[in-house]
Each structure stands twice: as structure tokens, then as C-alpha cells.
C-alpha positions in Angstrom: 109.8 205.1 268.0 108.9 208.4 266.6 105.2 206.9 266.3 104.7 206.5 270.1 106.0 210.7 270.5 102.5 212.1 272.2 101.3 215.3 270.8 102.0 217.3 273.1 105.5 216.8 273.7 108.1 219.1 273.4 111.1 218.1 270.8 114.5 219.6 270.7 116.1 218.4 267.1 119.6 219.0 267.1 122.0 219.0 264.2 118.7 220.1 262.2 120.6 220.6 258.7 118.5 222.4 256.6 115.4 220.3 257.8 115.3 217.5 255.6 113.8 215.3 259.1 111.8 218.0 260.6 108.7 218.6 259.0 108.4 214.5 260.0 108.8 215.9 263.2 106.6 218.2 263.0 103.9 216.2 262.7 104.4 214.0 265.8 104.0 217.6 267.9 102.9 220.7 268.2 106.2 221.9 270.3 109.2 221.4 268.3 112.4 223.4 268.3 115.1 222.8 265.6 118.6 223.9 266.2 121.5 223.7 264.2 125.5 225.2 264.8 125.0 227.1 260.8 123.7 230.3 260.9 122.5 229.3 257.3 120.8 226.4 258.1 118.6 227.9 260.9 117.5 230.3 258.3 116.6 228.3 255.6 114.9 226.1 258.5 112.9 229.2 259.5 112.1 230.4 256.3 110.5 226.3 255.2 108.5 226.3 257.9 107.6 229.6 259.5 103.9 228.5 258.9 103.6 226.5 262.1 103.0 228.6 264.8 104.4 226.4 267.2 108.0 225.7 265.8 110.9 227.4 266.3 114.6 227.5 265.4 118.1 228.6 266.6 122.1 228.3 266.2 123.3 226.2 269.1 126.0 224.0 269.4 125.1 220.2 270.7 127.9 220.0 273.1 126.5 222.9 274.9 122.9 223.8 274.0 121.5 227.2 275.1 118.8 225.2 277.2 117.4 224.7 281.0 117.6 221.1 282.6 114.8 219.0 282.4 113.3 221.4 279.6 112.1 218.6 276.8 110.1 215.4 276.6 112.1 214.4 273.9 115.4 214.9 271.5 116.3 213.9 268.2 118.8 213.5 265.7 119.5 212.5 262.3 122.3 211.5 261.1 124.5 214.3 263.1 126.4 212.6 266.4 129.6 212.1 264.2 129.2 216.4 264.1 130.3 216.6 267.4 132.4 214.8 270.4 130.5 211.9 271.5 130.4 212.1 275.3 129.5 215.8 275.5 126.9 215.9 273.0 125.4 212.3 275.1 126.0 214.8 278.4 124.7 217.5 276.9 121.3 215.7 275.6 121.0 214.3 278.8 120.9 217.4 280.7 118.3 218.8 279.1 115.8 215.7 278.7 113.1 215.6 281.5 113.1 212.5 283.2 111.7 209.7 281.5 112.5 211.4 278.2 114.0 209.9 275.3 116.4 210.5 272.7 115.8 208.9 269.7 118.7 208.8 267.3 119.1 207.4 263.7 122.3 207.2 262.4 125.2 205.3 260.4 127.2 202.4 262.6 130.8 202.6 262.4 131.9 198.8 263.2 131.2 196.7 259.9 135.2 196.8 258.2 133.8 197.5 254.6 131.6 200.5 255.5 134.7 201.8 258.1 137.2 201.4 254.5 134.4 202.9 252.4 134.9 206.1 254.5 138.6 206.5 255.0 138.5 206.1 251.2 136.2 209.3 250.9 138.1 210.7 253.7 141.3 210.9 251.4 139.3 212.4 248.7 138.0 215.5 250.6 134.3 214.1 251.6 134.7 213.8 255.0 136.7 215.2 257.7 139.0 213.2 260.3 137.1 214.5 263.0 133.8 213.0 261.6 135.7 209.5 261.0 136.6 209.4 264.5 132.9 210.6 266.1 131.0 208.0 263.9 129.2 206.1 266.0 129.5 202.3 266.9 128.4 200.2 269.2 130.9 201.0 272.2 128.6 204.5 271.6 125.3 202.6 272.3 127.3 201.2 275.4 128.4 204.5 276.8 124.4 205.6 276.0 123.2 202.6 278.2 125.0 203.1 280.9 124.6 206.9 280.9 120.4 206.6 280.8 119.8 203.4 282.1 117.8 202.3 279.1 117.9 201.8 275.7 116.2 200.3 272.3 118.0 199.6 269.4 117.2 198.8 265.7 120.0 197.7 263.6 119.3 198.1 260.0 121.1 197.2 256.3 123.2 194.3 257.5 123.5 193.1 253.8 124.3 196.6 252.6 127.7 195.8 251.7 126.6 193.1 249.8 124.7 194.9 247.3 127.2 196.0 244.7 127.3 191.9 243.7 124.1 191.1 244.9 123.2 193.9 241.6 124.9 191.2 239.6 122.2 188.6 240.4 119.1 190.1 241.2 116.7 193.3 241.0 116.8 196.5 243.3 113.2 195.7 244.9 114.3 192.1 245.5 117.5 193.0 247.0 115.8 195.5 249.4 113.2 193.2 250.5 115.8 190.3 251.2 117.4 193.0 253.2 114.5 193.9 255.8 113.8 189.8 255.9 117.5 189.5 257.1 117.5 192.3 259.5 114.6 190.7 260.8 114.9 187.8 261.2 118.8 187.5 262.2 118.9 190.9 263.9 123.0 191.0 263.3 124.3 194.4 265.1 128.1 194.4 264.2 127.4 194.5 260.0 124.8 196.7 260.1 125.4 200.1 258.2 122.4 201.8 260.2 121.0 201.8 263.8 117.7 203.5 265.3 117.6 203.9 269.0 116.0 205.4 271.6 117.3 206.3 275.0 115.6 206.7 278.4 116.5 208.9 281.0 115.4 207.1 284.2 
């Protein structure tokens, strides 16, 4: 999906982190603004990349960005819509997405039991919080995303994730992996699958 972004597009990032996606971004166009709710973050954001002339960076919260309607081509996330309440962050990036923009989102699934467990499990040792447990997004998500932009692509990826601790017992790390993209292929199995990429279209 982020191959097809034209060059001259103009990309909100939200949930930006300390840009571990953007410079990827970056690259697709010359018009990219990278926000994130830390202070911290944006700085160490500006600071990595204050070489391109045609980025820019700012604390704002996703369920209510400091930004016009219709203002950008495209939005993107990584890894951050657990960060923040689901329907007014999907409002919110809505809003300010021209029409016949796209959101393009890649993130962890929420419905495979193992992967749901895995998490409560950190969540009683202090890695996550309840709130982020509850905001993980599943499939009723991609629903609610279809419904509210009329269009959507999804990828679903590492449907044999949870399998890897035995599959380890068997066989080698590259194997594994490449058994993994052949399944996820081939089978195309949503309700497993420990990652998703989507892109949403406003129409």
C-alpha cells in the first residue's frame, strides 16, 4: 500500500513514537507531518530528521488532531490504534482525510485466543495497560472501519505465529518464516493472524 503513495502527497503519521516508521515515510513524499501525544517523542522526531526541509512534527492527540478537514491525502499508523479509543481516533482520521484519501494502518490483531492470553499475561506483569488490552484492534475494528469509509483492503499476516515456539523444535528460523508467508498466502486465514495491514478509503 505504502508503494502506490504518490510523491506529492501530503501524510499525517499519527502516534509517530520516536520515528522508528517515519523516515520509511519519508521517502514515499515530500509532505509528511509526524505527530505524536509525548512532548519527548516529537523532539527526538525533530531532532532525527530536521534535515528534510519538507517534514514537520508536533504533540497532538489522535482523538482530536489540531488539523482542518479534508487537509491530507493520506494517514498512517504503526502500531498505535490500541493508544487511543477506537471510534474517535477512526472519527478523527476521517475528518481530516480528503476525499479519496486513505489510511493505511499496520498493526497487531486482537482475536487469535493465544496472542489475546499472551497479553493479559504481560498485562499482570506491568507491560501493558488495561486500556491498551481493551483498544487492541480486531476484526469487529476493520468492520466499524468499512462501514465508516466505505472501502477497505486488508492483509492479514503471521497466522502460524503461535505456532513457532514448537515449530523451533522441528525446524530452522528461515524455514519457519518462509512456511509462514506460503500459509498466509495461500490460505489467507484472518481470525489467527497476529498482524493486519489495511488501507482505508474515504469515498
Amino acid at each position: 500500500f505504502l508503494s502506490k503513495i504518490p510523491a506529492d502527497s501530503k501524510i499525517l503519521e499519527i502516534g509517530a513514537g520516536m520515528g522508528e516508521h517515519t523516515g520509511f515515510l519519508l521517502k514515499r513524499s515530500n509532505n509528511l507531518c509526524a505527530t505524536d501525544i509525548s512532548s519527548n517523542s516529537v523532539e527526538v522526531i525533530k531532532k532525527k530528521f530536521s534535515s528534510y526541509k519538507s517534514f514537520t512534527a508536533q504533540v497532538a492527540d489522535m482523538e482530536k488532531l489540531p488539523f482542518k478537514n479534508n487537509e491530507f491525502d493520506f494517514v498512517c499508523s504503526a502500531g498505535s490504534l490500541s493508544y487511543g479509543n477506537n471510534i474517535k481516533v477512526m472519527n478523527e482520521i476521517y475528518r481530516v482525510l480528503v476525499n479519496g484519501g486513505s489510511f493505511i494502518s499496520v498493526d497487531t490483531l486482537n482475536n487469535n485466543l493465544i496472542f489475546r492470553f499472551n497479553r493479559y499475561v504481560h498485562y499482570l506483569k506491568g507491560r501493558r495497560t488495561k486500556n491498551t488490552l481493551k483498544r487492541m484492534p480486531n476484526i469487529k475494528l476493520l468492520e466499524e472501519y468499512k462501514k465508516k469509509f466505505g472501502h477497505i483492503e486488508v492483509k492479514y499476516h503471521g497466522s502460524l505465529t503461535w505456532l513457532f515456539p514448537i515449530l523451533k523444535l522441528f525446524l530452522k528460523e528461515k524455514t519457519i518464516n518462509r512456511l509462514s508467508i506460503k500459509f498466509d498466502k495461500k490460505f489467507r486465514i484472518r481470525g489467527s493472524a497476529f498482524k493486519f495491514i489495511m488501507k482505508a478509503t474515504k469515498l
